[in-house]
C-alpha positions as a Markdown table, in Angstrom:
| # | Residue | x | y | z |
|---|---|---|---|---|
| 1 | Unk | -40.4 | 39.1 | -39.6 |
| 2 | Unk | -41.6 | 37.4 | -43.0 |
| 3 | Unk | -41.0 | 34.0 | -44.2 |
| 4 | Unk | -38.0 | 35.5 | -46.6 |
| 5 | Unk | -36.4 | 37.0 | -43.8 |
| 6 | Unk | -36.3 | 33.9 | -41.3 |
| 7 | Unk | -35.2 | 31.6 | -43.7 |
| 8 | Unk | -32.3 | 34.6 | -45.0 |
| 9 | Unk | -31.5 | 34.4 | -41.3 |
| 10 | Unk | -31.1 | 30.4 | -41.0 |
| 11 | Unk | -29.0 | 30.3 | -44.5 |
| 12 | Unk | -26.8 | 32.7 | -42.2 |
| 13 | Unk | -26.9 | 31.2 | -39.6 |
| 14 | Unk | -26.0 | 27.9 | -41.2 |
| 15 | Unk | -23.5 | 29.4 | -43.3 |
| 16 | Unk | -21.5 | 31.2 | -40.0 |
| 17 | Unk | -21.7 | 27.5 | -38.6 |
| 18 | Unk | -20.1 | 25.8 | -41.6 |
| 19 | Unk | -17.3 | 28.9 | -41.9 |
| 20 | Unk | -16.6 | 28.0 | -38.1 |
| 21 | Unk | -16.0 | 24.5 | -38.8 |
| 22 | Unk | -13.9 | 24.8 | -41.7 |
| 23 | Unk | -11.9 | 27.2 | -39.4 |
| 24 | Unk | -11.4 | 24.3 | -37.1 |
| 25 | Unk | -10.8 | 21.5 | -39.4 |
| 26 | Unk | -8.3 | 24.0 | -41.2 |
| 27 | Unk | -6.7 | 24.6 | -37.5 |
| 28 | Unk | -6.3 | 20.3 | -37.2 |
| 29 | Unk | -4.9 | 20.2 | -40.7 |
| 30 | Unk | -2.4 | 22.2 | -39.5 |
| 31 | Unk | -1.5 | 21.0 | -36.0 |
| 32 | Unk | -1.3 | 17.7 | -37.8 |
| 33 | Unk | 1.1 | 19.0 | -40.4 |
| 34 | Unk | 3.2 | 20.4 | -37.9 |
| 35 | Unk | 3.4 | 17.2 | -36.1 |
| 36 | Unk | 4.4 | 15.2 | -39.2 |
| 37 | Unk | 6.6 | 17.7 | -40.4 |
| 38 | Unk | 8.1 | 17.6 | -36.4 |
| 39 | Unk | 8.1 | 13.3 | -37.3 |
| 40 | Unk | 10.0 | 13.4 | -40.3 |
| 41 | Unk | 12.7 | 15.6 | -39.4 |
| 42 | Unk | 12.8 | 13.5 | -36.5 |
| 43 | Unk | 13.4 | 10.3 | -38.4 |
| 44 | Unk | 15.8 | 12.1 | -40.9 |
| 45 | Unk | 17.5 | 13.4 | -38.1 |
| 46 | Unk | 17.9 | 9.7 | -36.5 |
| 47 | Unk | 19.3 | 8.6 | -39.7 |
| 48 | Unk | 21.8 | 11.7 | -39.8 |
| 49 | Unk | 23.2 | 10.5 | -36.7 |
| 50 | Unk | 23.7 | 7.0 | -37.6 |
| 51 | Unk | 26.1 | 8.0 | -41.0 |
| 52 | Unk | 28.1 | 10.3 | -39.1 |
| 53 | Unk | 31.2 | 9.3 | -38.0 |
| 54 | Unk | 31.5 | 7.6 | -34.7 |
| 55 | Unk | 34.5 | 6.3 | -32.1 |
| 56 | Unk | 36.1 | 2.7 | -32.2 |
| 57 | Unk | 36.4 | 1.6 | -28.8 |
| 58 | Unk | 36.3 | -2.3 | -28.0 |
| 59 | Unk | 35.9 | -1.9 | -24.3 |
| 60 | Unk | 31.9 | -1.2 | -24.7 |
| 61 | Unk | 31.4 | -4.6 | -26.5 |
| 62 | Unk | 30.8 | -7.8 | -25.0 |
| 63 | Unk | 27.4 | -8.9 | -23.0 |
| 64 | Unk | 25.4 | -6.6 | -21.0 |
| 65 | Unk | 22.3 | -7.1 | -18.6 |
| 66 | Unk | 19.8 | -4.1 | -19.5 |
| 67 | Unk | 17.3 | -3.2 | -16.9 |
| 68 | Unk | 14.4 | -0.3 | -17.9 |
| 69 | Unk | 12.0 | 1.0 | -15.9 |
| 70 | Unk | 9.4 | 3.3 | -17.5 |
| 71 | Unk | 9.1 | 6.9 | -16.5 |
| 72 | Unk | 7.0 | 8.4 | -18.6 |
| 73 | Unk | 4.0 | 7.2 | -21.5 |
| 74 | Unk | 1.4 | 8.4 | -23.4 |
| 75 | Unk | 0.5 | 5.3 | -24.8 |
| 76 | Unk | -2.1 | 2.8 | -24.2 |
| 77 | Unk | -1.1 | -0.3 | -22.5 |
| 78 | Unk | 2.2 | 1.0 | -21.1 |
| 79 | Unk | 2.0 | 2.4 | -17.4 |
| 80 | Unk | 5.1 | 4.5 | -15.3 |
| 81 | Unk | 6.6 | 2.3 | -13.4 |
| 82 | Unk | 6.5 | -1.2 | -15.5 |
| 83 | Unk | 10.1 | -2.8 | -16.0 |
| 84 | Unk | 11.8 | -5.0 | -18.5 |
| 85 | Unk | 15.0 | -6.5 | -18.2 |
| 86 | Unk | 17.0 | -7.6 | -21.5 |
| 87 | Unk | 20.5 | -9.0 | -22.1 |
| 88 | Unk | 22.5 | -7.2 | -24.7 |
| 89 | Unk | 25.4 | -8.5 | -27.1 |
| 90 | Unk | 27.8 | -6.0 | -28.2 |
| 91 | Unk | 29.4 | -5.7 | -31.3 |
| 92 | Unk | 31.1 | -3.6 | -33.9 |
| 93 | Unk | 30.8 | -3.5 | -37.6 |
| 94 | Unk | 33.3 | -1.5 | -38.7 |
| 95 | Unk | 33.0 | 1.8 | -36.7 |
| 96 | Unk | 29.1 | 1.1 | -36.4 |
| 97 | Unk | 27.8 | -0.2 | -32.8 |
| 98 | Unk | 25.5 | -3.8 | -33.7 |
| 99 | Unk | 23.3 | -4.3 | -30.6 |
| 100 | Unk | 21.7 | -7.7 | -30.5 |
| 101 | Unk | 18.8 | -7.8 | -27.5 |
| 102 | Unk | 17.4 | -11.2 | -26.5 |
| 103 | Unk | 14.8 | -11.7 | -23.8 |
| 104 | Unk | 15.8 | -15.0 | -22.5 |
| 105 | Unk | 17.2 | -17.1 | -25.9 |
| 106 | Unk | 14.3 | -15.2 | -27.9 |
| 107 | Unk | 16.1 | -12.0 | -30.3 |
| 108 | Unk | 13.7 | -9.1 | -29.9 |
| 109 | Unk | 15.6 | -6.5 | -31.6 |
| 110 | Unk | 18.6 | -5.3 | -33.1 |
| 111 | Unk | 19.7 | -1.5 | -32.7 |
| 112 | Unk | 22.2 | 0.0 | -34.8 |
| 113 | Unk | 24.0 | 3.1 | -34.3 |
| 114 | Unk | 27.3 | 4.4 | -33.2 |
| 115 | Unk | 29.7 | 5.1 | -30.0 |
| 116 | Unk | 30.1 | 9.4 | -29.7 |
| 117 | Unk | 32.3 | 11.0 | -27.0 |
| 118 | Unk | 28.9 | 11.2 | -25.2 |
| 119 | Unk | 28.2 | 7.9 | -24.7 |
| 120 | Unk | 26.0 | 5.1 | -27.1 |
| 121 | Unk | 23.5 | 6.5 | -29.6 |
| 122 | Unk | 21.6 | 3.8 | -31.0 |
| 123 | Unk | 18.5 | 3.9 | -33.0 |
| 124 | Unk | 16.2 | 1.0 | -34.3 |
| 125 | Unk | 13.3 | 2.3 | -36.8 |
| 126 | Unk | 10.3 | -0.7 | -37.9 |
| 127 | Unk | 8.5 | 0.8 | -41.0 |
| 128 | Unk | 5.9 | -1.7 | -40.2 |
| 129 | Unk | 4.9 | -0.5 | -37.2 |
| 130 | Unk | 5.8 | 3.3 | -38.1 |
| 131 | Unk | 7.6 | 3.1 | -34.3 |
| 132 | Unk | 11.3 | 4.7 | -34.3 |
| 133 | Unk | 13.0 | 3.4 | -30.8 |
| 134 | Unk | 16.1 | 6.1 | -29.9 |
| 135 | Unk | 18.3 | 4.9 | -26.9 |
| 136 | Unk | 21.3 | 7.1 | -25.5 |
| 137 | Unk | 23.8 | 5.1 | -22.9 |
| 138 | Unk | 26.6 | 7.1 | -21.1 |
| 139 | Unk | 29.3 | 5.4 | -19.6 |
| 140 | Unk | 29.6 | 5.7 | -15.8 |
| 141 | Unk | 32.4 | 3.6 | -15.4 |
| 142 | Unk | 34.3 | 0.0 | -16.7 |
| 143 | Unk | 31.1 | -2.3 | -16.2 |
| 144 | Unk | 28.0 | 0.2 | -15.6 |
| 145 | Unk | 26.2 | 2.7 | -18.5 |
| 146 | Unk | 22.9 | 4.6 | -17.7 |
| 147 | Unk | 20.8 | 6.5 | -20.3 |
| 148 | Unk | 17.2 | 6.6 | -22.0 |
| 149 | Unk | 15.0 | 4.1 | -24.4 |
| 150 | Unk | 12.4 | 6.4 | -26.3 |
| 151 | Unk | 9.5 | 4.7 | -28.5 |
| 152 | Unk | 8.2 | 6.9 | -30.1 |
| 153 | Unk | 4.5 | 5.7 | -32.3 |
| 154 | Unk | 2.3 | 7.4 | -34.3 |
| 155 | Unk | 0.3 | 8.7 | -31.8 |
| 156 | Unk | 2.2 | 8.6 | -28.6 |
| 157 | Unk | 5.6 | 7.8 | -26.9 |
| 158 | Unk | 7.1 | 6.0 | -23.6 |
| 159 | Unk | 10.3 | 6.6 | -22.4 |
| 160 | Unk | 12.3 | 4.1 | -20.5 |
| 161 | Unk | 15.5 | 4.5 | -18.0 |
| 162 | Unk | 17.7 | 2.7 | -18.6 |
| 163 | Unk | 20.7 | 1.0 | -16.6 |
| 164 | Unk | 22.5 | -1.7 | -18.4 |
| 165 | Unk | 25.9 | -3.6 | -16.7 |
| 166 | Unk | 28.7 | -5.7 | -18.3 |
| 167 | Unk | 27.6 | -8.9 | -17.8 |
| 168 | Unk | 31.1 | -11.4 | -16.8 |
C-alpha cells in the first residue's frame, strides 16, 4: 500500500467513525424528545384534571395527619424506605380541593386539585424547580384515606405511600 492509499483508508476510517457518532447523538436527540414530549403531555394532562369538574363534599375537609413512606426513587438523596409525616388542612374553594401542608407550624406546600368519585386528585407544579408533585387519596372509610405522592424532576422521580387520617 502507497502513502495515497493509507491516508484514503484513515479519511474512511475517520469518516465511518464520525457517521457512527452522529448516528448516536441523533438516537439521544430523540430518546430525549420523546421524554419531553412524554413531560409535557404529562403536565398538560395534570392541568386537564384540575379544570374538570369535580364533587362537593364537606366530609373530606377539616385536619388530617399524613404519614408517607417512600417506595420507590430514582433520585439522588432520596432512599426506599425514608418517611415524612405532615399535617394537612382541608379546604374547599368553590368545587376546587385547597390543601394547606405544614410540617410542624412551618407551611411547605399547598396542593390544589379536586375531589373525583375515585378519591382526591391533587397536583402542586413549582416552575422553579421544573418538579410537578401528583398525589391520589382514596377514601377507606370516615377518618382514614390511603393513596400515592409522586415527584416527579427533570431527571428522576420518587414515589411516596401515603396514609393520611382525620385528625380530631
Amino acid at each position: 500500500m502507497n502513502d495515497r492509499e493509507k491516508r484514503l483508508n484513515q479519511r474512511e476510517e475517520t469518516q465511518s467513525q464520525k457517521q457512527e457518532e452522529l448516528l448516536l447523538w441523533e438516537n439521544r436527540l430523540m430518546l430525549k424528545e420523546k421524554e419531553l414530549n412524554a413531560r409535557k403531555n404529562l403536565l398538560d394532562s395534570t392541568s386537564k384534571t384540575i379544570d374538570s369538574a369535580g364533587i362537593y363534599d364537606p366530609a373530606v375537609t377539616g385536619k388530617w395527619l399524613i404519614k408517607m413512606r417512600c417506595t420507590e426513587t430514582s433520585c439522588d438523596g432520596s432512599a426506599i424506605g425514608d418517611t415524612k409525616t405532615e399535617q394537612w388542612d382541608i379546604t374547599y374553594n368553590k368545587n376546587n380541593i385547597v390543601v394547606t401542608a405544614f410540617v410542624g407550624d412551618k407551611l411547605t406546600r399547598i396542593y390544589n386539585g379536586l375531589l373525583k368519585p375515585a378519591g382526591l386528585v391533587l397536583a402542586d407544579k413549582q416552575s422553579a424547580t421544573e418538579s410537578v408533585i401528583q398525589i391520589n387519596l382514596r377514601p377507606i372509610s370516615e377518618n382514614r384515606m390511603e393513596g400515592t405522592r409522586e415527584i416527579i424532576q427533570k431527571n428522576c422521580r420518587i414515589v411516596y405511600l401515603l396514609v393520611a387520617e382525620r385528625l380530631q
